[in-house]
N, C-alpha and C positions, 0 to 999 in steps of 0.2 A: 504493500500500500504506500509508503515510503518513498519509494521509485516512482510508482505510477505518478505522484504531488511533486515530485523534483521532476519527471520528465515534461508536467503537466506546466508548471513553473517557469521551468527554463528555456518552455517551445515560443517558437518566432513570434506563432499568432496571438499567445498570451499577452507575449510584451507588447504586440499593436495595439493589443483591444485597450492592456495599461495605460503605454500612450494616450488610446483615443480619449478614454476618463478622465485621465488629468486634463486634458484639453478641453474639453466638456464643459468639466467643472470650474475648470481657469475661466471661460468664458460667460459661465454664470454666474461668478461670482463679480464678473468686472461689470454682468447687464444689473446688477442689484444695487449700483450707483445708480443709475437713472431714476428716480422717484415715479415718473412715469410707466415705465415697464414694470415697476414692482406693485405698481397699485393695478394693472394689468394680469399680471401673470405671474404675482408675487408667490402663491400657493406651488407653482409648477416650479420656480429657482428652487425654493424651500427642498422640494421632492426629491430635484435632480441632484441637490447637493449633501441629502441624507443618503439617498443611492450610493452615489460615489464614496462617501465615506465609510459605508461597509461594505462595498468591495475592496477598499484599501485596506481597511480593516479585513478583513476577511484573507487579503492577500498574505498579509504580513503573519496572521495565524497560522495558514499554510507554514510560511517559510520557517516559524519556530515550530513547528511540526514536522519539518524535515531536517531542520539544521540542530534541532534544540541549544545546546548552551553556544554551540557553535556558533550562532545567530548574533549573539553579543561580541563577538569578537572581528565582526566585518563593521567598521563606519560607516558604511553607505546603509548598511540595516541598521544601524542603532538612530542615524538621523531621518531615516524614511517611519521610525519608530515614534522617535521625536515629533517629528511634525502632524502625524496623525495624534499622538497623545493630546498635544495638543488640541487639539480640534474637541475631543473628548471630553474637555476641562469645562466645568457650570459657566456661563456666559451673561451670568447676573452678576449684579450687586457691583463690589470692588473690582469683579475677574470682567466685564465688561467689555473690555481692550482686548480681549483676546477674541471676541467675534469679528473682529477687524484682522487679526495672525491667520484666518481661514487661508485668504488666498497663498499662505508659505507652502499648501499642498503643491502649487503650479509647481514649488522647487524640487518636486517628487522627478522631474525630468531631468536631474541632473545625474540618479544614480539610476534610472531605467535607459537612458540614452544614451549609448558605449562611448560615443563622440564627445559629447558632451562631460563625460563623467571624466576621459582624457584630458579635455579644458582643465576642468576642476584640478587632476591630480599636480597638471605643468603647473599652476598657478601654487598650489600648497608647496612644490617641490621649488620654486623660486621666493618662498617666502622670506627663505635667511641670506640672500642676497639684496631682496627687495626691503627688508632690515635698515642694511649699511647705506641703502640710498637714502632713506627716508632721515636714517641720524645727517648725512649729509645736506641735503634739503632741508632740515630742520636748519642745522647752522646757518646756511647761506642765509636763510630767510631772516636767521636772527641777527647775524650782524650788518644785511643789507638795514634791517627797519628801526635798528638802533642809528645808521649813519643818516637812513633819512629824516628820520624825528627831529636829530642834533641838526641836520643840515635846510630841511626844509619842513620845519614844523611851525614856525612862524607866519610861513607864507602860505602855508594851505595849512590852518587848523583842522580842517575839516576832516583830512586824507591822512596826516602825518603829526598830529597833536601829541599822541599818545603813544606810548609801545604798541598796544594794542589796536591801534588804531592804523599803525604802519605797518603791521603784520597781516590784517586784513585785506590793508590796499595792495601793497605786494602781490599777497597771494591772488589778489582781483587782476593784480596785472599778468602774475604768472600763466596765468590763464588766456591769456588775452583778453577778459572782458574790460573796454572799454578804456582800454591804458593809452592810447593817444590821447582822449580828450584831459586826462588823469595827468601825461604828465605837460600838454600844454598850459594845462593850471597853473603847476609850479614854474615852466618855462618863462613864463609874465613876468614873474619876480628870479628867478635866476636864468636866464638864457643856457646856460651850462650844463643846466638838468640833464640834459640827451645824452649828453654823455655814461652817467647815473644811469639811466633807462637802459640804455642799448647795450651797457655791459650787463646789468641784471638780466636782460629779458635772454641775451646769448650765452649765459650761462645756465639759467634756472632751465627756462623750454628747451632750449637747442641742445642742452648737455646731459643735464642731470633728468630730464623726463626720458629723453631718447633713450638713457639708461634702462629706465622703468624697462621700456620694451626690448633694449637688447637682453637684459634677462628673462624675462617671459617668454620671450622667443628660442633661447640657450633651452630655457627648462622644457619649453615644447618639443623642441629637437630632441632631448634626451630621452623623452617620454614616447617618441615614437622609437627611435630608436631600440629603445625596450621591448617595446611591444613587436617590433620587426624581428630583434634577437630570440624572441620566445617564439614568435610561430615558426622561425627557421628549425629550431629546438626541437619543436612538436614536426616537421616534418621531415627532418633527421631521423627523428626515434619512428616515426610512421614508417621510412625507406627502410633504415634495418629490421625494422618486424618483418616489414612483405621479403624483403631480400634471406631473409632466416626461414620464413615461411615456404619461399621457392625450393631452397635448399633441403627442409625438411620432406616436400613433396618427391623429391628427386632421387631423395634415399627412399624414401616408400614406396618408388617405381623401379628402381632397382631392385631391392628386397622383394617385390612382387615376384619381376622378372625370375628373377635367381630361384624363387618357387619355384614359380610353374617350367625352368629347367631341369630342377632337381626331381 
């Protein structure tokens, strides 16, 4: 029976149908913003989203019915666990907020979709590099908006008054939102600012984010990479079964032969 629920589990059409429910349900739960649709057809979302929730549930039993303790020891089951628990949890009173955590089912797509769940793993495996950028980034920002506080806090209280205030804008500028008209402000009272701007915005954007992606990209490569090494692996050990298999047939037709001589 064990088998039957792992073969049942682990078949193509299962995972689509999973697919198709989260999808479903991601989708109904996004029509139950409209105030209209819900004063419409508010009883049918309600339906479709206790549906789905016990075939998720329902899922998940299966899987601790075939894996049992085994089950806690895979992340992608303990957080596919998690976010159904969730859902589970009374949705009155103080706990309220969590009828709004519904839609974190959509993120049930991250450990049913192979592709996706690869994403995931390149991202967690570049996270202790993605670290040392962040403590880098952090510096820059902070000795950029301490120089411009001191250097132009006068002339734009608005933007550069404060620490805090020139950490914000920085980071508004890092981004590019809106950092031309930002630092023509201060330009008015120092002409020189550009200078100021075009070394921050060539170092933060152009150096230290491009970072971000050259390791996200490392970790993605290595990720496949893996995955490349292991099915090579698997059809390695596949070629010497069949090539052991031929050989074993080959003594078994001789040994026939050598019978029916004898």
């Amino acid at each position: 029976m064990r088998e039957r629920t792992q073969a049942i589990l682990s078949h193509q059409s299962f995972q689509r149908f999973i697919v198709s429910v989260i999808l479903i349900n991601a989708a109904t739960l996004g029509l139950e913003t409209f105030p209209a649709v819900v004063e419409r057809h508010g009883v049918l979302l309600t339906v479709v989203d206790h549906v789905a929730l016990y075939i998720f549930a329902a899922e998940l039993v299966a899987k601790l019915y075939v894996e049992r303790w085994g089950f806690f020891r895979d992340p992608w089951n303990i957080f596919d666990f998690t976010i159904v628990a969730i859902a589970f949890a009374p949705a009155t009173g103080g706990l309220s907020v969590l009828r709004s955590l519904r839609i974190l089912r959509a993120l049930r797509l991250l450990s049913v979709v192979p592709s996706l769940r690869r994403v995931v793993s390149a991202l967690l495996r570049a996270m202790p590099g993605m670290s040392s950028i962040v403590v880098l980034l952090s510096l820059v920002l902070y000795v950029a908006a301490v120089m411009a506080t001191k250097l132009y806090g006068q002339a734009s209280p608005e933007r550069f008054g404060s620490l805090p205030t020139s950490l914000f804008t920085l980071y508004q500028t890092m981004t590019g939102d809106d950092w031309g008209n930002i630092a023509r402000e201060v330009m008015a009272r120092h002409p020189s600012a550009w200078v100021f701007f075009t070394i921050f915005i060539l170092v933060c954007t152009f150096v230290i984010l491009n970072l971000f992606m050259a390791v996200v990209v490392s970790a993605m490569d290595e990720e496949n990479a893996e995955e490349l090494a292991a099915i090579e692996d698997t059809t390695a050990h596949t070629e010497r079964i069949l090539e052991e298999l031929a050989e074993l047939r080959k003594e078994v037709a001789e040994l026939r032969r050598q019978d029916s001589l004898g």
